[in-house]
C-alpha positions as CSV (number, residue, x, y, z in Angstrom):
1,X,-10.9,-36.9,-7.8
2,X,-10.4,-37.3,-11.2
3,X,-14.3,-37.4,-12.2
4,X,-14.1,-33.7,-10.6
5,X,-14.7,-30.5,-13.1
6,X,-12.0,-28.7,-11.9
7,X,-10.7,-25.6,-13.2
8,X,-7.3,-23.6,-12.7
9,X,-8.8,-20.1,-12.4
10,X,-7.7,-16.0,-11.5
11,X,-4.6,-14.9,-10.6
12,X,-2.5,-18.0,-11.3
13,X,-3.7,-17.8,-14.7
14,X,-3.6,-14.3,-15.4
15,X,-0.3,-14.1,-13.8
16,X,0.8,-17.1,-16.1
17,X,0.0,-15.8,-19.4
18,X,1.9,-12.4,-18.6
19,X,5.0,-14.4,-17.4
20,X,4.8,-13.8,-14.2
21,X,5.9,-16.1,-10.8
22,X,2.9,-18.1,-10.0
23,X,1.3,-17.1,-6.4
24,X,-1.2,-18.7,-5.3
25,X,-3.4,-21.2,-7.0
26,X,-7.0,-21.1,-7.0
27,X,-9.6,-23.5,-8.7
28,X,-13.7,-23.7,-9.2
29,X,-15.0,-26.2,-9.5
30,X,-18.3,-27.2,-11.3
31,X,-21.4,-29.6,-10.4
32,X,-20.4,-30.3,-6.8
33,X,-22.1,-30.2,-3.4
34,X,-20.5,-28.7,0.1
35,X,-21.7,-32.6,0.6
36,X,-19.8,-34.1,-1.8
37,X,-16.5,-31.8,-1.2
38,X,-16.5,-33.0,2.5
39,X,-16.6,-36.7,1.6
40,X,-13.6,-36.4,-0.9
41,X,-11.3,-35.0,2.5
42,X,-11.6,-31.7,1.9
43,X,-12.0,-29.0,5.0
44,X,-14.7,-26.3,4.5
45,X,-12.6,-22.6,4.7
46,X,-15.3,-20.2,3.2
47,X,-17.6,-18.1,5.7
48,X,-19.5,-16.4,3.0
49,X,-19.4,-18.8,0.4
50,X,-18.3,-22.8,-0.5
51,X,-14.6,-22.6,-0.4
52,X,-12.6,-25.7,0.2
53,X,-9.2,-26.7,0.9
54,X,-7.5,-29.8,-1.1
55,X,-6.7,-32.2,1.8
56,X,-3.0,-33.1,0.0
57,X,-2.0,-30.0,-1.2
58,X,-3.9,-27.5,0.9
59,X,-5.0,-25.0,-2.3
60,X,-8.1,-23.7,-2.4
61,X,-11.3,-25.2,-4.4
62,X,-14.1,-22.8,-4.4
63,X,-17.3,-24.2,-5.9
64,X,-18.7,-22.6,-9.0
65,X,-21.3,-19.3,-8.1
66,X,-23.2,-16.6,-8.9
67,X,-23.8,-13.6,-7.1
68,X,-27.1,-11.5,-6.9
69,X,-26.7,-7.6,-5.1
70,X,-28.9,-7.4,-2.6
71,X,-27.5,-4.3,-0.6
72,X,-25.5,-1.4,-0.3
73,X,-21.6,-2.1,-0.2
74,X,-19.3,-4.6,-1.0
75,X,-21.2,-7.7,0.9
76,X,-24.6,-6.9,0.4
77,X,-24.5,-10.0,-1.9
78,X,-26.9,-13.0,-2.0
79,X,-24.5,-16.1,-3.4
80,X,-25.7,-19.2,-5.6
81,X,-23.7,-22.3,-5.3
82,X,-26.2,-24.6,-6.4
83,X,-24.3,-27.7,-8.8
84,X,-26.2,-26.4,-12.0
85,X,-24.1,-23.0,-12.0
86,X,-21.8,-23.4,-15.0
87,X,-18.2,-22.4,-15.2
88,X,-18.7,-19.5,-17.7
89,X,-21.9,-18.3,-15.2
90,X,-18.9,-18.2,-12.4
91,X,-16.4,-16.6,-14.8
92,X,-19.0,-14.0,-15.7
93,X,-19.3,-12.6,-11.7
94,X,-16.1,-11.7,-11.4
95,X,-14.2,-8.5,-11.7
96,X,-11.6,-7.8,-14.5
97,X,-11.6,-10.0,-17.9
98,X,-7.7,-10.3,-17.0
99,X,-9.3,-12.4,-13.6
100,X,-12.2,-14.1,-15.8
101,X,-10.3,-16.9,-17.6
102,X,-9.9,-20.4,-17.0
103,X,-7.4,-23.1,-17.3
104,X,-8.7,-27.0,-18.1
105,X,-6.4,-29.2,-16.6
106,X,-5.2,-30.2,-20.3
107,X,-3.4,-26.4,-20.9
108,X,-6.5,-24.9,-22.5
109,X,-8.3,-21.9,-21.9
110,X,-11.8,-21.1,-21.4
111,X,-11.6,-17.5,-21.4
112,X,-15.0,-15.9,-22.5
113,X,-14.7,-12.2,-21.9
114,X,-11.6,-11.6,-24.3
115,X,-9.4,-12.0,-21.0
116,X,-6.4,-13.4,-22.8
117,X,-7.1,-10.6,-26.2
118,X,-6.8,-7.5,-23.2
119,X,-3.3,-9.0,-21.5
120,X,-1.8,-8.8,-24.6
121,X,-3.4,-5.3,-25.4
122,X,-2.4,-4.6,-21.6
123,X,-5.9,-3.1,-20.7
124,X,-7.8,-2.9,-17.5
125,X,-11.7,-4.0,-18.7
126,X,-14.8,-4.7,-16.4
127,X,-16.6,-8.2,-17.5
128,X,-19.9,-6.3,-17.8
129,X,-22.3,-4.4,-16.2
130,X,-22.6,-6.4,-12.9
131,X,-19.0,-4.8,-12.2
132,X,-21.6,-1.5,-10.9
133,X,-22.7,-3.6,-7.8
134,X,-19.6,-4.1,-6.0
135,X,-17.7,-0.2,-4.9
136,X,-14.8,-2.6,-3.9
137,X,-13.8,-3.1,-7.5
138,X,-13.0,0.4,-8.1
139,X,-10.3,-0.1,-5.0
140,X,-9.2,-3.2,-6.3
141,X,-8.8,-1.7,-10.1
142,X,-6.1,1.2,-8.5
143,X,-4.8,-1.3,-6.7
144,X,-4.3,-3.6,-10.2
145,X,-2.8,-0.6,-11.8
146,X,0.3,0.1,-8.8
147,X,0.9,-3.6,-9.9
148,X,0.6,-3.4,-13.6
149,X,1.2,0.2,-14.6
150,X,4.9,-0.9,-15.1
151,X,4.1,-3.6,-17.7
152,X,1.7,-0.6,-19.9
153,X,-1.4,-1.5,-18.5
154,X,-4.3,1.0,-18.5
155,X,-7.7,1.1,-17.1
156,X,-10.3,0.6,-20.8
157,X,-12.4,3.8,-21.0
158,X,-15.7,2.2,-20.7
159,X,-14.6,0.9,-17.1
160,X,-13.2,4.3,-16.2
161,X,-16.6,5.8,-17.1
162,X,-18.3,3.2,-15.0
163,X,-15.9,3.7,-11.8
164,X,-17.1,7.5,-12.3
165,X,-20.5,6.5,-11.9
166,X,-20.2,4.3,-9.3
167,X,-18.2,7.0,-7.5
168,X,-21.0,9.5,-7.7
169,X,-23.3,7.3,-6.6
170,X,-22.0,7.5,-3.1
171,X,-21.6,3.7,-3.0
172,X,-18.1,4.4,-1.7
173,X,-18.9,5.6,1.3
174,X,-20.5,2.0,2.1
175,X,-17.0,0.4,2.1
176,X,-15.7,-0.4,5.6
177,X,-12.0,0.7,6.7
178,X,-10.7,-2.7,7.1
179,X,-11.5,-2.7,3.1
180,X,-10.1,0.1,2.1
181,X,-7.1,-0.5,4.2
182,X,-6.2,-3.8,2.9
183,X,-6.5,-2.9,-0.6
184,X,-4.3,0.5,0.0
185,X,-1.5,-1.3,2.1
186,X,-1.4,-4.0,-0.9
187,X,-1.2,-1.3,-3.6
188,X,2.0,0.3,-1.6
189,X,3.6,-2.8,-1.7
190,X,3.8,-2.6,-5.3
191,X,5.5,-1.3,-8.1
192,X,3.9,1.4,-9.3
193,X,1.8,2.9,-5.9
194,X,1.5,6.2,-7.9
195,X,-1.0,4.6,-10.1
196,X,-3.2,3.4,-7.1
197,X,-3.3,7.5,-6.4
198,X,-4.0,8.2,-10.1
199,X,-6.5,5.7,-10.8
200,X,-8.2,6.7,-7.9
201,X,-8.2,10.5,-8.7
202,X,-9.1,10.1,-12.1
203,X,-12.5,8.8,-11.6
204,X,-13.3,10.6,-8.2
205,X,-12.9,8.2,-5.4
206,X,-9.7,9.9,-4.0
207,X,-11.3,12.1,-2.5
208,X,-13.5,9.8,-1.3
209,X,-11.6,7.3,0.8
210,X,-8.5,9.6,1.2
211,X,-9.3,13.3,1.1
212,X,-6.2,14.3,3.0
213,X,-3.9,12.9,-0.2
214,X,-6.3,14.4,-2.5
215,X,-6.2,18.2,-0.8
216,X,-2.9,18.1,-2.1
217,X,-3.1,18.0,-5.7
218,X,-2.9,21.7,-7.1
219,X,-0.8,22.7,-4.4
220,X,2.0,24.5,-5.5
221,X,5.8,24.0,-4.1
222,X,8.7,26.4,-4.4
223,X,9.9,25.6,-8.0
224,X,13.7,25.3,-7.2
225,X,13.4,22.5,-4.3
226,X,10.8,21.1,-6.4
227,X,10.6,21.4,-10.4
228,X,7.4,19.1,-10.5
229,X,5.6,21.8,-8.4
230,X,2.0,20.4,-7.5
231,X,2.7,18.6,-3.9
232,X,0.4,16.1,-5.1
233,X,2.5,15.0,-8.5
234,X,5.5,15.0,-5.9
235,X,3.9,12.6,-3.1
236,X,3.1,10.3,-6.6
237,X,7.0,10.3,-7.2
238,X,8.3,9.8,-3.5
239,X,5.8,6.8,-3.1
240,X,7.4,5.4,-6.3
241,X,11.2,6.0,-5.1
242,X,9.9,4.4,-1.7
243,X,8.8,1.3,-3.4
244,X,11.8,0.9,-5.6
245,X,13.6,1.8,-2.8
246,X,11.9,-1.0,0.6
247,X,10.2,-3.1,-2.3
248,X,7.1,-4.4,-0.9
249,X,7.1,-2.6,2.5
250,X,4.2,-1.3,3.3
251,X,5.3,0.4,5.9
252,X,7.9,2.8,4.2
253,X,4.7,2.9,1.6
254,X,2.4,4.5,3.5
255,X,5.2,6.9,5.4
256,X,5.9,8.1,2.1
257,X,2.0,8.6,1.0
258,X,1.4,10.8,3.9
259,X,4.8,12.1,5.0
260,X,3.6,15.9,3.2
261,X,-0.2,16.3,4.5
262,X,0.8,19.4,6.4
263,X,1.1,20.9,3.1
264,X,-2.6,21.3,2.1
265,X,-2.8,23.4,5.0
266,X,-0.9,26.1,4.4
267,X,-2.4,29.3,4.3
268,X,-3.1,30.7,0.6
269,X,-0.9,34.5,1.4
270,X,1.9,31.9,2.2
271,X,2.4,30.1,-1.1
272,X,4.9,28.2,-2.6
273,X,6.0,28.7,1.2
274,X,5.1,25.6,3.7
275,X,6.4,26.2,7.3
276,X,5.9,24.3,9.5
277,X,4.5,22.1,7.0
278,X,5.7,18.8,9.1
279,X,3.3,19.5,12.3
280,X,0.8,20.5,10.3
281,X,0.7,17.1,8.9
282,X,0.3,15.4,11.8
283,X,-3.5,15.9,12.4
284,X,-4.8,15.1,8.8
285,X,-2.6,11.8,9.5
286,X,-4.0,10.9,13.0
287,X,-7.5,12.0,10.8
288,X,-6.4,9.2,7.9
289,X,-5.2,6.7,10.7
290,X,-8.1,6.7,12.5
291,X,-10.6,6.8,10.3
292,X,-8.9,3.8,8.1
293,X,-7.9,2.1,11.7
294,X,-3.8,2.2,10.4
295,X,-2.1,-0.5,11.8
296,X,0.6,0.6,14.8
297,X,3.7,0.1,12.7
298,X,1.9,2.4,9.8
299,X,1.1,5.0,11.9
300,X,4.3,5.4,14.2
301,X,6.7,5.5,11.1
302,X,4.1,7.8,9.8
303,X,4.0,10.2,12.1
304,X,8.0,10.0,12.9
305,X,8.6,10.7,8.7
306,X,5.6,13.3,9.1
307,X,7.5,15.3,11.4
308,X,11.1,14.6,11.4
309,X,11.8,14.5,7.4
310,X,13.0,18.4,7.0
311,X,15.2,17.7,10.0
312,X,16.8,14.7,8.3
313,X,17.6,16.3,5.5
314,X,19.7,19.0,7.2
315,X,21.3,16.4,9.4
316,X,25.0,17.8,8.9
317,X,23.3,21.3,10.6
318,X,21.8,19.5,13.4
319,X,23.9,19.8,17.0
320,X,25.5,17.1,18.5
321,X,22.8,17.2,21.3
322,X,19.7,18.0,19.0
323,X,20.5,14.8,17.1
324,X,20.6,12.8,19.9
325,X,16.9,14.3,20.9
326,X,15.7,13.7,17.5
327,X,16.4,9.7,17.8
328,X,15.0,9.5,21.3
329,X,11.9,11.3,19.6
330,X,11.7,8.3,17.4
331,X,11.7,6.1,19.8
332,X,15.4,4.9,18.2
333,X,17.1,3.3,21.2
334,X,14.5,0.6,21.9
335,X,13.0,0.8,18.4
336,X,16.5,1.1,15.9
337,X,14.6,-0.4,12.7
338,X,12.5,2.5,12.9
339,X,15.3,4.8,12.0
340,X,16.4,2.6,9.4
341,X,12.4,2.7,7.5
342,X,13.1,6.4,8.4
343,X,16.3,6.4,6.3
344,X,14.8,5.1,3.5
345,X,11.5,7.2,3.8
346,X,13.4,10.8,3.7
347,X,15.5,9.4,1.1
348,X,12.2,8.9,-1.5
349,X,11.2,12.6,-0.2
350,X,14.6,13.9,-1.3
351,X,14.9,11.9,-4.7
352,X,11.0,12.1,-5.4
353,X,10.9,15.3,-7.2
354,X,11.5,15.7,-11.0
355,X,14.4,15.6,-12.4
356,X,16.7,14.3,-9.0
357,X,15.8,10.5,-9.0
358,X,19.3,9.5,-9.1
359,X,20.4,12.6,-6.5
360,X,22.8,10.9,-3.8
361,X,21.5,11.0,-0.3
362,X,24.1,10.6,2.6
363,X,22.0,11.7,5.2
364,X,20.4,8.2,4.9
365,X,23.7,6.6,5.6
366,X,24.6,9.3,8.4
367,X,21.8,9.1,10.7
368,X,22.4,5.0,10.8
369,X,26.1,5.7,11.5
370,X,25.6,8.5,14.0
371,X,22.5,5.6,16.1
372,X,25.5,3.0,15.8
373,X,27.1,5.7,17.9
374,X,25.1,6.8,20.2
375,X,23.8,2.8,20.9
376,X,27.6,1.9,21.8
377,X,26.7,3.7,24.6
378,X,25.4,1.0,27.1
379,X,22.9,2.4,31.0
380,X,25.3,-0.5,32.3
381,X,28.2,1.7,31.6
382,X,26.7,5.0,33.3
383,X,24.6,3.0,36.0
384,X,28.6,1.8,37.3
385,X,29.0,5.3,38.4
386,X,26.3,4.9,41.1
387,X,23.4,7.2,39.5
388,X,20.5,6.2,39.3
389,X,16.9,7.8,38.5
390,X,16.6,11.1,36.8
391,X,20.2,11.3,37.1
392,X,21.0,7.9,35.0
393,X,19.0,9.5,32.6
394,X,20.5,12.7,32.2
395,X,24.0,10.4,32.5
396,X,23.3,8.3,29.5
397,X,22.1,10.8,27.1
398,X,25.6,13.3,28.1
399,X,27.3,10.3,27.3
400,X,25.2,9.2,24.0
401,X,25.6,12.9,22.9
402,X,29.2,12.6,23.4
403,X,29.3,8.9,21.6
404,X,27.5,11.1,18.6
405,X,30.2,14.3,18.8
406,X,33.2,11.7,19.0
407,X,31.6,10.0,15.3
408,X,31.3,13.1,13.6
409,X,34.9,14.2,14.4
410,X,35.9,10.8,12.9
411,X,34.1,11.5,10.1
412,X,35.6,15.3,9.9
């Protein structure tokens, strides 16, 4: 394979340059057939384009290709992978100068776009104009910024203009959920998921693909439970605690995104007031969930955080008995991690809000203590007294209330 032109390309080199751990590695290659590619062992992957797989080390070798719009939407794309396309013809397609560069298999760069000049600037740039034909990009430029936000990066002003434009174009609305999804649940497994929010605000599309997190910007909070005061700036700090807090876990993530929806519904005469905030939230989030077709996992914890955060934070005030109701709620005997994401969830809420980032929060460490309890508990136990039915039931949770009541006065 030697006489191959083969070229390191994307993220592995983007990623090297900022000294980074490499990920995956993904090459073009230049002046070869789908033909050719089969006869040197290697097993045709792409469904939309010539992608390969090496037949030794499995990474994939996409051929060099150029891409002509020929629809609305992210795939209405007609794709050239004739041999003649060159390598800077392939580099010039894609998304981000940071993404445009190339690595020859001797160390140098081919890197026309000024790829390698904007990592060390630590700018966000479009490669040109083509950027306009693809509503995807403006997704996958928030999602860049929850990763690189932390390392000073900033979206260029030229390419901040053009995601405005492409915004009020209505192209967004072409995307499919599946799309939008997998670019949010990658950007809340980052670093930095406020900037995802941001970015997207900035230039419009928030309220595009997530108007129930936009309605909350400009909504006030009661300045002494909350010195940042717009509920919106306050869901940006809790999804930031989240992810320093379950790094990479989607799941937490997006608990933490939409754990205060209720609060753009509360009536105007009520402000900085929210009551009943938490069940408010719960039908902008089935909205969000269905529309963006939210995984299970996402939505359960959602919802659960949605509506059982304010009750976690007064946990020493709960009852013995309303504790134990508030686990079954969650689903906590037959689903304990749930209560643990929970944990961590109402423990971004608490420390999310200016100024209390390093606040402790023992609630976190309660409710786990106060499940251990209540799970020590076993039906097998109860079921030996000869009940069975409703009367097991009602057997188990006297018991599991008392398991909880016997922990605190330990604790006491």
């Amino acid at each position: 394979m030697d006489d191959m032109q083969v070229y390191l390309v994307g993220g592995a080199v983007r990623d090297a340059l900022l000294g980074l751990p490499g990920g995956d590695r993904d090459y073009v290659v230049v002046g070869q057939t789908p033909d050719a590619m089969l006869a040197r062992g290697f097993r045709a992957v792409g469904r939309d384009f010539p992608v390969f797989l090496h037949p030794a080390t499995h990474e994939e070798y996409a051929l060099a290709r150029t891409e002509r719009k020929s629809g609305r939407g992210h795939r209405g794309f007609v794709v050239d992978a004739d041999p003649s396309v060159t390598l800077e013809e392939d580099l010039a397609r894609r998304d981000f100068t940071i993404n445009a560069i190339a690595r020859r298999a001797d160390g140098s760069l081919v890197d026309p776009h000024g790829g390698a000049r904007d990592l060390e600037a630590r700018v966000l740039r479009h490669v040109g104009p083509a950027f306009a034909e693809d509503p995807l990009r403006v997704l996958r430029a928030a999602r860049f910024m929850a990763r690189f936000a932390p390392l000073g990066f900033r979206v260029a002003a030229e390419t901040m203009a053009l995601m405005r434009g492409m915004v009020a174009s209505g192209e967004l609305s072409e995307l499919v959920p599946e799309r939008v999804w997998q670019e949010l649940s990658r950007a809340l497994a980052c670093a930095a998921p406020s900037a995802f929010v941001r970015t997207l605000r900035d230039c419009g599309a928030l309220a595009v693909v997530l108007p129930e997190v936009d309605a909350l910007y400009g909504v006030p909070q009661r300045a002494e439970f909350h010195p940042e005061v717009d509920t919106g700036v306050h869901v940006e700090l809790v999804c930031d605690m989240a992810a320093a807090l379950a790094p990479g876990d989607a799941v937490v993530g997006f608990a933490a995104l939409t754990h205060d929806l209720g609060k753009a519904r509360t009536p105007a005469d009520v402000l900085p007031k929210h009551i009943g905030h938490e069940h408010g939230g719960l039908k902008p989030l089935a909205a969000l969930c269905d529309r963006l077709r939210v995984p299970l996992a996402h939505r359960r914890l959602a919802e659960v955080a949605c509506r059982e955060h304010l009750n976690i934070h007064r946990l020493a005030e709960l009852r013995d008995e309303t504790v134990h109701d508030l686990l079954q709620r969650c689903d906590a005997f037959r689903q304990p991690e749930r209560i643990a994401q929970l944990a961590l969830v109402c423990e971004a809420d608490k420390r999310g809000r200016a100024g209390h980032a390093d606040d402790a929060y023992p609630q976190g460490p309660e409710l786990l203590r106060l499940l251990a309890a209540a799970q020590s508990v076993r039906a097998a136990d109860v079921a030996a007294e000869g009940l069975e039915g409703p009367r097991l039931g009602e057997a188990l949770r006297r018991a599991r209330i008392a398991a909880i009541a016997a922990a605190r006065t330990l604790r006491r």
